[in-house]
C-alpha positions, 0 to 999 in steps of 0.5 A, a space after each residue: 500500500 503506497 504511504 500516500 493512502 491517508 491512514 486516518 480514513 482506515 481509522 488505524 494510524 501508525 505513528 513513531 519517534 526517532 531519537 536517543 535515548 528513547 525507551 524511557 519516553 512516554 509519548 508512545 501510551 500518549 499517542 495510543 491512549 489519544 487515539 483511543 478516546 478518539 475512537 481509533 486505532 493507533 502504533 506507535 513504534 520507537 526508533 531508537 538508533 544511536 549516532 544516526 549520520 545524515 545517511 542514515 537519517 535520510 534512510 529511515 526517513 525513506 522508510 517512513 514515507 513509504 511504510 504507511 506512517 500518518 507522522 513521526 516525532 523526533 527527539 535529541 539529538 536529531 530535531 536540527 539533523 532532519 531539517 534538510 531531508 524533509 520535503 517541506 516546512 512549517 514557517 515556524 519550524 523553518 524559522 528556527 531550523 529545528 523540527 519535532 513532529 513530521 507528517 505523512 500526506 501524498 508521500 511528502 514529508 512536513 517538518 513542524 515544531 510542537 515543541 514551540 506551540 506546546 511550551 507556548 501554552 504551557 507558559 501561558 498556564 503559568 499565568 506569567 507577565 514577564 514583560 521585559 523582564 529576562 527570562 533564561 535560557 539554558 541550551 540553544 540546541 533544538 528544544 531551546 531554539 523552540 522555546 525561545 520562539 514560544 517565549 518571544 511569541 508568548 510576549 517576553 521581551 528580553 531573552 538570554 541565550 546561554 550554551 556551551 557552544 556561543 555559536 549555537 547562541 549566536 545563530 539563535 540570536 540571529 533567527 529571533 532578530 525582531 522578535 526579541 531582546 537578546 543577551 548572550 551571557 558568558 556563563 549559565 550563572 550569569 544568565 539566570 541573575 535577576 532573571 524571572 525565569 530559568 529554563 533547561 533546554 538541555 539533556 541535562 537531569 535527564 536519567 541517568 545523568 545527574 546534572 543540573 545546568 546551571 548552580 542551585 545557588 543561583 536560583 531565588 524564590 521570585 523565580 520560575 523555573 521549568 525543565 525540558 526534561 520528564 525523566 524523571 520528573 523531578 530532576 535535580 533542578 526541579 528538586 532545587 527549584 522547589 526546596 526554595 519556594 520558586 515557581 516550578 513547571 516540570 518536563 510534564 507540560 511541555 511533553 503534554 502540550 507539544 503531544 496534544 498538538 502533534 496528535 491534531 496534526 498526525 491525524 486531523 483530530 482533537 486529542 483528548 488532554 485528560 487521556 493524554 495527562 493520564 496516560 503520561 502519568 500511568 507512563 511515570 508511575 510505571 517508570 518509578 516503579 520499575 527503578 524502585 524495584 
């Protein structure tokens, strides 16, 4: 059966994520349970592959356009890798060079970034008025370029960029010109001084790594502070973040929202939230239980 025959009309999608590492992500029972409450059948196939080279992303891509998929996630550290082998962009995701979610349609590839749209509405469930005040940035690689466009869009007015690698910072500065005040800091400490709020946009805190991207020391109770990372939920930083009384969002709503709009796009229909927020959660519950045993 060629990939252009619209799965969503036989009401079985098949769905799938590449990246590494995966097997702890919880978006294969987000997917599934979505498609579930909305009345059909979907698979959602891991695509674990190690040091993929543009060859081999280029090949499984191939595969995804002629196997029958709706769609495809893509997670770190392939989210910027995949940009010049799709067939088309969002605008968004071309404006930032960095794309989480593929579609299927007539066998042609579109790259989109839900990351950007789902951080987007997870911020505005904050409640937040930044304004002008500085909101950091930690990791300019893929989730951060998104989250830097959600946050400019989102009316923060002053962002700081901080990377190890500056350049990745500088490129970035150079894709929101227009959008928004940009400060690249020396250093991650220097980025969150006086800032309204932090975000990891790093690998950083994800299992097994313990790391937090930037000193505890440097984050204050006024602040919010929210992490990209959902495994595990709380991270050395949310853990941090909390003990001393500052706002925290965790890797949960970003994971959440950025899956809600993914699903509407994979298959044309609304996904339901509290399948998805329920499903994510058993996801995490189940993880705990499996590092607790």
């Amino acid at each position: 059966m060629p990939a252009s025959v619209n799965a969503r009309k036989a009401k079985r999608v098949l769905l799938g994520l590449i990246g590494y590492p995966i097997a702890h992500s919880a978006t294969p029972a987000m997917q599934e349970a979505a498609a579930r409450a909305a009345g059909f059948a979907a698979h959602y196939h891991l695509i674990e592959v190690e040091g993929a080279q543009r060859d081999d992303l280029a090949a499984m891509l191939e595969g995804v356009r002629r196997l029958g998929f709706s769609g495809i996630n893509v997670t770190y550290p392939y989210k910027e890798a995949v940009v010049p082998l799709l067939d088309a962009l969002s605008p968004e995701a071309a404006a930032m060079g960095a794309v989480n979610t593929i579609t299927v349609a007539d066998g042609r590839l579109t790259g989109h970034n839900t990351d950007a749209s789902g951080f987007a509405t997870a911020y505005r469930k904050l409640g937040r008025n930044d304004g002008d005040r500085p909101v950091a940035i930690i990791g300019a690689g893929g989730v951060g370029k998104a989250i830097a466009f959600a946050l400019a869009g989102g009316g923060v007015g002053t962002l700081r960029l901080y990377d190890i690698d500056r350049g990745k910072c500088e490129a970035l500065a150079q894709m929101l010109a227009g959008r928004a005040r940009i400060e690249i800091p020396a250093s991650a400490a220097a980025a969150a001084e006086g800032a309204a709020g932090i975000v990891n946009g790093t690998p950083l805190g994800m299992a097994p790594n313990r790391e937090m991207p930037l000193p505890a020391g440097v984050l204050r109770a006024s602040q919010w502070v929210a992490d990209s990372v959902y495994h595990p939920l709380w991270t050395p930083l949310m853990k941090a973040a909390q003990s001393i009384g500052a706002t925290v969002m965790s890797g949960r709503e970003l994971a959440i929202h950025q899956a809600l709009d993914a699903f509407a796009l994979f298959t044309g229909a609304e996904a339901s939230e509290s399948a998805m927020s329920s499903a994510f959660d058993a996801a995490m519950a189940e993880r705990a239980g499996e590092h607790a045993a």
